[in-house]
N, C-alpha and C positions, 0 to 999 in steps of 0.2 A: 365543270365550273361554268356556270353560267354571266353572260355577260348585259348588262344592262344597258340595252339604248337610251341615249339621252333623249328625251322631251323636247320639243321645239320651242316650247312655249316657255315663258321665264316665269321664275316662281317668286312671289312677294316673301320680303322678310316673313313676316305669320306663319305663308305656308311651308318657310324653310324652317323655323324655331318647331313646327307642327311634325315633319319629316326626322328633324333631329330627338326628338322627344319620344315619336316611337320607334327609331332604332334602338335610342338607349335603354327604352324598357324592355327592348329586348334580345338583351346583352345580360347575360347572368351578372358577371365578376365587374362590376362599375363600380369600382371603390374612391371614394373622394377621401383624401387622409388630412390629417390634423398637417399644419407645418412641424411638428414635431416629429410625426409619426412619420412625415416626407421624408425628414431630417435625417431619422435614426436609420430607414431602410438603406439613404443612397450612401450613408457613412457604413453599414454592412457590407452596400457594395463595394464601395473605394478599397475596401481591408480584402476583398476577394476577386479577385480580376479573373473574366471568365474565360480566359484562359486556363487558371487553378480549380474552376469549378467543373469546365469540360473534361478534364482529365480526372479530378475526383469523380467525376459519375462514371468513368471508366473502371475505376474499381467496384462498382457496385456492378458489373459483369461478370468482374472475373473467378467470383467465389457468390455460391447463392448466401453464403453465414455473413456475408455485407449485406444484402438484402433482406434477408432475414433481423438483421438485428439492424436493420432503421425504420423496418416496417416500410418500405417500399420499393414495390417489385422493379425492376428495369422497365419496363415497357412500358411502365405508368411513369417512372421519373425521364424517359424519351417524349413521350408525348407532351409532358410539362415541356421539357423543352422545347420541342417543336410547335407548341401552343405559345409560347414565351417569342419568339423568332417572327411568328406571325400576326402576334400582337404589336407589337415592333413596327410592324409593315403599317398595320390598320393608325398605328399611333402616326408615323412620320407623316404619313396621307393627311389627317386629320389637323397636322400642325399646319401643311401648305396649305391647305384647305384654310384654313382658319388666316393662314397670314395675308390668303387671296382676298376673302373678306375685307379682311383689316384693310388690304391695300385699296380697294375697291372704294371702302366709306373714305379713309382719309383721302383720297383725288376727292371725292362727293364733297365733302369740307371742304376742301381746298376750291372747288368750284364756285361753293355756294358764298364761300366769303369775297374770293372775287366779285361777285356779282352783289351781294351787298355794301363794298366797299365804291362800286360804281353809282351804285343805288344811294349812299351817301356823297358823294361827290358831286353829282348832277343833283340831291337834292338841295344840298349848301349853296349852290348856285341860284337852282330858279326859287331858296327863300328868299332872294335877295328884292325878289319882285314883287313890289306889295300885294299885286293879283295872286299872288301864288301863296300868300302867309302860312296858308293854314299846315304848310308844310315847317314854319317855326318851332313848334313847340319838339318834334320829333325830331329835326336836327340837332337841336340843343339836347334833347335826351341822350343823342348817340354821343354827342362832345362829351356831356357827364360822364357819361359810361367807359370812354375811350378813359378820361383823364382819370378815374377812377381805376382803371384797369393798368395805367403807366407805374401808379404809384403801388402797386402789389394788393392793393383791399379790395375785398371781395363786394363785386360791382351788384349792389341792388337795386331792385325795380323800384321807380317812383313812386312812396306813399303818395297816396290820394289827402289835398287840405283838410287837415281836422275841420269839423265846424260843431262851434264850440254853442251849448244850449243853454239859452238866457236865466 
């Protein structure tokens, strides 16, 4: 098993979407299911706890007329298994992975609103100085958009004044 040194160098979203795109192309079994099909597989599971299923494959050892008559040898219904186990691995990785992310942008957000919440703060301020006006129209945008945002509707950008032709 080979093991992958990390890179020193950080890699931009692009080049990560670009890394995750061709691992998955090359990944045979990447099945995306309908919620339906989600549905029905993890309610098969609930009704067979694999515990019932490790020991039914038990029997498909003990007589080859089990294997015979499901059409599948043991050493191919072990390696599903053992393919299943390690899929598993590749899956939980993939979720921390994903929730590292996740945690990584929501702090990004969380920064980045700090910082424009100061950015409005200190702007509401120096509008107050007429040398400064031309920061008015922008304050009052964000007011709109704040109070627009208290009241649950969905906050849109300022049309531009019709002008209307003679």
């Amino acid at each position: 098993m080979s093991h992958i040194v990390p890179e020193t160098t950080e890699l931009s979203p692009e080049e990560v979407i670009e890394h995750l795109r061709a691992v998955r192309s090359r990944i045979v079994e990447v099945a995306p299911l309908s919620r339906d099909q989600r549905e029905a597989a993890l309610q098969h599971l609930r009704n067979h706890p694999k515990s019932v299923v490790e020991a039914s494959i038990n029997v498909i050892g003990v007589l080859d007329n089990v294997s015979e008559a499901i059409g599948q040898p043991l050493d191919d219904v072990r390696q599903l298994q053992d393919d299943t186990i390690r899929w598993e691995a590749v899956a939980d990785e993939a979720r921390a992975f994903l929730k590292g992310i996740e945690g990584a942008n929501l702090m990004r957000r969380h920064r980045l609103t700090v910082i424009a919440t100061q950015a409005y703060t200190i702007g509401t301020q120096l509008a107050k100085d007429p040398a400064k006006a031309v920061l008015v129209p922008h304050v009052e945008e964000v007011k709109r958009l704040k109070g627009l945002s208290r009241r649950g509707k969905k906050a849109e950008p300022a049309s531009a004044p019709s002008v209307e032709s003679p």
